[in-house]
C-alpha positions as CSV (number, residue, x, y, z in Angstrom):
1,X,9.5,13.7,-12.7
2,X,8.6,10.7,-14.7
3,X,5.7,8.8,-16.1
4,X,3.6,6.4,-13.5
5,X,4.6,2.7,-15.8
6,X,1.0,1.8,-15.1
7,X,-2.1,3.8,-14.1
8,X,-3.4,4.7,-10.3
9,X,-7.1,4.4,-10.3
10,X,-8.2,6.8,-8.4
11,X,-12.0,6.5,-8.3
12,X,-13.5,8.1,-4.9
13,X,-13.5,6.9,-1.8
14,X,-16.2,8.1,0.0
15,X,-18.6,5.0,-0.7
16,X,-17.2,2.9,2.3
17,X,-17.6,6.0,4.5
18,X,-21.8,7.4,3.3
19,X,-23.2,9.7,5.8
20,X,-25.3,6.5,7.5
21,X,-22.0,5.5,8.8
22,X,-21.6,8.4,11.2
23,X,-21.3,8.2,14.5
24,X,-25.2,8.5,16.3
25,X,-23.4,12.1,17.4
26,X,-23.5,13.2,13.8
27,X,-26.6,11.1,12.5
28,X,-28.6,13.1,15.8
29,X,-27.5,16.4,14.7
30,X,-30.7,18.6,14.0
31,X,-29.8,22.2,11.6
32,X,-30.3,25.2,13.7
33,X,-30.2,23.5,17.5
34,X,-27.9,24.9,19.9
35,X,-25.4,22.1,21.4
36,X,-26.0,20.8,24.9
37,X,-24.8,22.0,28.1
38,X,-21.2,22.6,28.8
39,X,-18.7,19.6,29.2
40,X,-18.3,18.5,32.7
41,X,-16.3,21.3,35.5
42,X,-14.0,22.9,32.6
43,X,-17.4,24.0,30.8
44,X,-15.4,23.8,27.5
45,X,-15.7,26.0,26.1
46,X,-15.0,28.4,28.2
47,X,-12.5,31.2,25.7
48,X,-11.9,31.5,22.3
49,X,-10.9,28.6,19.5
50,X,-7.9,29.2,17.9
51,X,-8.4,27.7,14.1
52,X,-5.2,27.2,12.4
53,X,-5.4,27.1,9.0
54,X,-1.6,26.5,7.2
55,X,-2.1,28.8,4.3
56,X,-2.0,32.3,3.5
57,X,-5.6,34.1,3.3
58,X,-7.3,34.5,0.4
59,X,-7.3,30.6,-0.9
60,X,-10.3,28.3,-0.4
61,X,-8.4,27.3,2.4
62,X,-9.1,30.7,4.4
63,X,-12.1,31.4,3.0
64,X,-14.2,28.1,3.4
65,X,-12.6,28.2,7.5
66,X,-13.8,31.2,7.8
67,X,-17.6,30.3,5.9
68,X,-17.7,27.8,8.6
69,X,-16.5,29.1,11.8
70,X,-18.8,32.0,12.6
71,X,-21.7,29.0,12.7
72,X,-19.8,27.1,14.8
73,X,-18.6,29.7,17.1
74,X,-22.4,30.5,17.4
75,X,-23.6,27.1,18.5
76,X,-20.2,26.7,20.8
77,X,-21.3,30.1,22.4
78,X,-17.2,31.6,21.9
79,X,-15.5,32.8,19.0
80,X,-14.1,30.8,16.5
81,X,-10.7,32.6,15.4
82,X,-8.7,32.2,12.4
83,X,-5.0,31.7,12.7
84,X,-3.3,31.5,9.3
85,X,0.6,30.0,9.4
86,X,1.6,29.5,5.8
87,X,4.7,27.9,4.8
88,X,6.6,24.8,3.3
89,X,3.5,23.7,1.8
90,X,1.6,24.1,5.1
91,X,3.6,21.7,7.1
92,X,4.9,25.2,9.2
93,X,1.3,25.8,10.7
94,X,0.2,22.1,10.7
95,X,3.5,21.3,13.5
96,X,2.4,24.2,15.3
97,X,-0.9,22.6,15.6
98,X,0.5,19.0,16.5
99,X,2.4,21.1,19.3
100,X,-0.2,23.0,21.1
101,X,-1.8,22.0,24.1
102,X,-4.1,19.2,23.7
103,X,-7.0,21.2,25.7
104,X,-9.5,21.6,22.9
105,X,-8.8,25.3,22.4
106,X,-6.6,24.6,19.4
107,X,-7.9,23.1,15.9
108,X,-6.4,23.1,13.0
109,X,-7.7,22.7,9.1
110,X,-6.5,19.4,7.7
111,X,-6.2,19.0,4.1
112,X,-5.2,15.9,1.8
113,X,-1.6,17.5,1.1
114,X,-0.7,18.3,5.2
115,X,-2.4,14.7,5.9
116,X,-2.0,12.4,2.9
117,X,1.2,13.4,0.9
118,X,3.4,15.6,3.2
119,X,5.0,13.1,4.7
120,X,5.7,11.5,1.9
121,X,7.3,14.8,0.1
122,X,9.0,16.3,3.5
123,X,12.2,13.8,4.2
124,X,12.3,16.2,7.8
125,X,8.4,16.9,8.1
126,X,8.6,17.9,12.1
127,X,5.0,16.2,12.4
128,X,3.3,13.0,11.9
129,X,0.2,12.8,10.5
130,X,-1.2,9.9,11.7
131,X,0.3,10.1,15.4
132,X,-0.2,13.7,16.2
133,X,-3.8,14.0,15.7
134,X,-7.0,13.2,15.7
135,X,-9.4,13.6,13.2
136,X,-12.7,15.1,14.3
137,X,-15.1,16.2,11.4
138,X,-14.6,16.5,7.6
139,X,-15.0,20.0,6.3
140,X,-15.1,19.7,2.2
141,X,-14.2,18.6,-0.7
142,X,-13.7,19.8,-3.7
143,X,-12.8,19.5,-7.8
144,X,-10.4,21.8,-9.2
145,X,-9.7,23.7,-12.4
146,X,-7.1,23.3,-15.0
147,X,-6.4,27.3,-16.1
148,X,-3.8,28.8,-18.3
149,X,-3.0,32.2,-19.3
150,X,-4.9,32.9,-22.0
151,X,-1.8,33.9,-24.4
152,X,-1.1,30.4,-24.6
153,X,-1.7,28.6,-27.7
154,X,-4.0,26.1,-26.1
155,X,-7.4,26.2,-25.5
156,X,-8.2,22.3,-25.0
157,X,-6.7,19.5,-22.6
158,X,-5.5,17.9,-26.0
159,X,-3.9,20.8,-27.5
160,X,-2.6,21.1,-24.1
161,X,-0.9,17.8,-24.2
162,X,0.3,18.0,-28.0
163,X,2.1,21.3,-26.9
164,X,3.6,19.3,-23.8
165,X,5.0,16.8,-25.7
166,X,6.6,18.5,-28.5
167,X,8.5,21.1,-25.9
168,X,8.8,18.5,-23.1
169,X,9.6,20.3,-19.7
170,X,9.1,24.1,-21.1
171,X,5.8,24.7,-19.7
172,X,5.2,25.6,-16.5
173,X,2.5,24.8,-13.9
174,X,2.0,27.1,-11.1
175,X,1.3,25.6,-7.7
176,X,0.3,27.0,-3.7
177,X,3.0,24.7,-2.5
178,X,4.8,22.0,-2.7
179,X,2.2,18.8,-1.5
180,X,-0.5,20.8,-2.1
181,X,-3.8,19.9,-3.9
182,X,-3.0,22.4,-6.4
183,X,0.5,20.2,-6.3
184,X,-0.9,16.9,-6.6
185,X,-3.3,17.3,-9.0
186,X,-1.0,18.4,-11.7
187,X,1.7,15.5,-10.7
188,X,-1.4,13.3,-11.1
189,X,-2.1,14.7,-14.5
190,X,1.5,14.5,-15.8
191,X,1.7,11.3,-15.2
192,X,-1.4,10.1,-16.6
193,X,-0.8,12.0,-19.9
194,X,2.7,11.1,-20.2
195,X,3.9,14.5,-20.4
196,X,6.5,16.7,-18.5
197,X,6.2,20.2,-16.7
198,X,8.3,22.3,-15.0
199,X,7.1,23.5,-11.3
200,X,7.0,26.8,-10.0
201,X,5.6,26.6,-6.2
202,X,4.4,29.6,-4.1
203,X,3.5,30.3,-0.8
204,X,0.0,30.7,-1.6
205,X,-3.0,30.9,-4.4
206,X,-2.6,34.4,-4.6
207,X,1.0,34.8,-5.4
208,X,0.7,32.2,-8.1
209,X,-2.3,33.3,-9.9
210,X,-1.0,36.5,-9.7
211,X,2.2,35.6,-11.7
212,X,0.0,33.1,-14.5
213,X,-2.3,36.0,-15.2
214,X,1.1,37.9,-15.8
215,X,2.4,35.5,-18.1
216,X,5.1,34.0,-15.9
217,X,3.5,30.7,-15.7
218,X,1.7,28.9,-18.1
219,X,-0.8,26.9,-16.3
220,X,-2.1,26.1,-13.0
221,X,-4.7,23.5,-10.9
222,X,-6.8,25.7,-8.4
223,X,-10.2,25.9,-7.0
224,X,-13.0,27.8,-8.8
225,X,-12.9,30.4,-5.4
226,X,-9.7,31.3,-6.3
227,X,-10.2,31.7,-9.7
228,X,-13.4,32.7,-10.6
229,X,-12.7,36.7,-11.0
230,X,-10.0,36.2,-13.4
231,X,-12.1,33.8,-15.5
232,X,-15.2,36.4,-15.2
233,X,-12.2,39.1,-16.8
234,X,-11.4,36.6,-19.1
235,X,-7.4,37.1,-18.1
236,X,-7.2,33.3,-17.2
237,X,-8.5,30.4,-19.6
238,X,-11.0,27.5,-18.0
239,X,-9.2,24.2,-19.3
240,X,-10.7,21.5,-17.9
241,X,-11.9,20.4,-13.8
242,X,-10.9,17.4,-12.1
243,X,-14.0,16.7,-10.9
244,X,-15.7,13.5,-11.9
245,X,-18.7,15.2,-13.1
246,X,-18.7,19.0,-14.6
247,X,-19.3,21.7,-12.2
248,X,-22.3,23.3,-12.0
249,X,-20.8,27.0,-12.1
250,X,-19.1,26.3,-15.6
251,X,-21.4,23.4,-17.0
252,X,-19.4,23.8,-20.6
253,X,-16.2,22.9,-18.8
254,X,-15.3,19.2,-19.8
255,X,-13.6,17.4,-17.0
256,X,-10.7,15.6,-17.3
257,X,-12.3,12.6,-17.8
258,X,-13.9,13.5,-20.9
259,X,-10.8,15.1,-22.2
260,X,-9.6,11.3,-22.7
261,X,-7.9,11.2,-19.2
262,X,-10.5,9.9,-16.4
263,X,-7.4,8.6,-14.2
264,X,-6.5,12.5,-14.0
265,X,-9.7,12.9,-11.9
266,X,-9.5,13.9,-8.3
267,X,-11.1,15.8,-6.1
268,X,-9.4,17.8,-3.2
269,X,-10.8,17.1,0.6
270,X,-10.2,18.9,3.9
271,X,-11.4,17.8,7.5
272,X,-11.0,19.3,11.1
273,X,-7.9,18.3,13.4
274,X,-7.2,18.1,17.1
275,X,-3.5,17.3,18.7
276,X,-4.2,13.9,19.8
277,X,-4.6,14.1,23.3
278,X,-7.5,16.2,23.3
279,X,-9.9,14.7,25.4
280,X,-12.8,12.6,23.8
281,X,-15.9,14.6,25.2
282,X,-14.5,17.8,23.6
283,X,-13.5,16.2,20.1
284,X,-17.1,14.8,20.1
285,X,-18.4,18.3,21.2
286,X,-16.3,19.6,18.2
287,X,-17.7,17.0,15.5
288,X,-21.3,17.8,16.8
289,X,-20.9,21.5,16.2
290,X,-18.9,20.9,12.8
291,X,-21.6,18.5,11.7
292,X,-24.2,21.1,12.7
293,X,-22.5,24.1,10.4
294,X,-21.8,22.0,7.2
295,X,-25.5,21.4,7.4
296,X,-26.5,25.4,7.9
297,X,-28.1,26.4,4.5
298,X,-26.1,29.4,4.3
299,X,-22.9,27.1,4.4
300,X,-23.9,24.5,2.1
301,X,-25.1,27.1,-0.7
302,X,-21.9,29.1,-0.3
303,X,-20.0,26.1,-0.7
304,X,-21.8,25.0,-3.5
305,X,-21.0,28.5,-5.5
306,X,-17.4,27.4,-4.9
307,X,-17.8,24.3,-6.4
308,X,-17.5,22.2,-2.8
309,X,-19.3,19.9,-0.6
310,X,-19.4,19.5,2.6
311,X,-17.8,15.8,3.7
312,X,-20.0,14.7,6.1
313,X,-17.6,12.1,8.4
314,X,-16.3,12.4,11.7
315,X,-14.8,9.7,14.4
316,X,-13.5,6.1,12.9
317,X,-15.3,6.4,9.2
318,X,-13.3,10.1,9.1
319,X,-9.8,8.3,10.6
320,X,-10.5,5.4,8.0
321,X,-10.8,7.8,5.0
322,X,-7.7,9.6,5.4
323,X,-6.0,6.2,6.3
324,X,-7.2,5.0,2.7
325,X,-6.3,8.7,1.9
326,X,-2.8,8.4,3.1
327,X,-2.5,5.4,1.2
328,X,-3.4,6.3,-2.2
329,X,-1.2,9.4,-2.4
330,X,1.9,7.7,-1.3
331,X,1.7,5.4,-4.3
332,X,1.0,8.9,-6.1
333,X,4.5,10.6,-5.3
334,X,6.2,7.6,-5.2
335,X,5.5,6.9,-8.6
336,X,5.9,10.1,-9.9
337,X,8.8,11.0,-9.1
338,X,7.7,14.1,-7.2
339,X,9.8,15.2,-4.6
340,X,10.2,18.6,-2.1
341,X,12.8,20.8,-2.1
């Protein structure tokens, strides 16, 4: 891993794609309404939803699916079930998705790394991102949170740094995976502040938060869901977040940006899948329902205590997001040198 030679703005890119350029589908949606009758003879749907989500449970992965899918099983009238297939960074349960039948009975939880930078990472990756599926409603998005053990020395992102620099490569960042957002946002970070780290990746949040809070790691970028009871216990130490503006839950946090480093900023997202054949009446069908759940007060304040959003896109602004998505990320590993094992 190396230093970027010049600096990757990476300001958001959610202005092109505001909530006024949904789809009338989305922009119709009313809170609360049950969807309309069922789609044509198949009346899909007609069984259960299988909901593949790529990681192991426990993560804001798992628990933000499963925040959302008990809404939208209710207004699909079937249950919503959560499948979770962890492995190589989430690429294992993301083919498994791009192989199942196309009939709308499979969906699977999209996130920036199984979208954006696994292909980039994976020289094999048994999927493509961009050919296998179709993107049908965004789900979140959300800032994350530099934490370190707190036997560490540093308490600030600049102490943080000075330590970095005078023992380059001996500090160690734990990660859920390699391409993950927990992944990324520390390649992003080293690369920004010119400094080196060594990385440690797991198969999940749990396994590496478990390992920084036992002094086997030094630091680690994960999501306030994950995290929160450890900081609560004071056996993990808030750093900084990623977000561009501090998170309500930990208003003293600065973010990076403030630190000195506002190229560091980012902001994981995540978004609902279909293999792409699935026909257009049910993927629409989908988005309504999606749409319909993020907007369920329940949902949104739930999020909100996690430090998400929901993203509200679906149909061509969703597809043009995580083109632009796609896009930005490659230049990210490229540049950094990242690479998967």
């Amino acid at each position: 891993m190396h230093a970027m030679p010049r600096r990757v703005a990476l300001t958001t890119l959610l202005a092109p794609f505001a909530p006024a350029a949904l789809p009338a589908i989305a922009q119709a949606q009313a809170q609360g309404q049950p969807l309309g009758p069922p789609l044509g003879q198949a009346a899909w749907p007609s069984r259960s939803i299988n909901w593949v989500v790529p990681f192991t449970p426990g993560g804001i992965t798992d628990t933000s699916s499963r925040l959302v899918a008990q809404p939208l099983g209710a207004l699909l009238g079937q249950q919503v079930i959560i499948d979770n297939r962890p492995g190589a960074g989430g690429a294992i349960g993301t083919e498994a998705a791009a192989r199942a039948t196309a009939d709308g009975y499979t969906i699977l939880y999209g996130t920036q790394g199984t979208m954006a930078t696994n292909p980039v990472l994976y020289r094999n990756l048994r999927y493509d991102a961009a050919r296998d599926f179709v993107a049908v409603h965004g789900l979140t998005q959300t800032p994350l949170l530099l934490v370190a053990n707190p036997d560490r020395p540093f308490r600030t992102l600049r102490e943080l740094v000075a330590e970095a620099k005078r023992r380059p490569g001996e500090l160690t960042f734990a990660t859920s995976g390699i391409g993950t957002g927990t992944h990324m946002a520390a390649e992003l970070f080293m690369a920004e502040a010119g400094v080196q780290l060594t990385h440690v990746p797991y198969t999940g949040s749990a396994a590496a938060l478990n390992d920084l809070v036992g002094g086997r790691t030094d630091l680690m970028f994960d999501y306030l869901v994950s995290t929160r009871a450890y900081l609560e216990a004071n056996r993990l130490r808030p750093i900084a977040t990623t977000g561009p503006e501090r998170m309500p839950a930990l208003p003293e946090l600065p973010t990076v940006g403030e630190a000195g480093w506002p190229h560091a900023s980012t902001t994981s997202w995540s978004a609902i899948m279909a293999p792409i054949a699935t026909p257009a009446p049910i993927v629409a069908r989908l988005a309504e329902g999606l749409g319909q759940a993020l907007r369920e007060r329940r949902v949104v304040e739930t999020l909100a205590a996690t430090g998400s959003t929901p993203l509200l896109l679906a149909g061509a602004p969703l597809q043009g997001f995580i083109a632009q998505e796609i896009a930005r990320w490659r230049e990210v590993v490229e540049r950094s040198g990242a690479k998967a094992g």
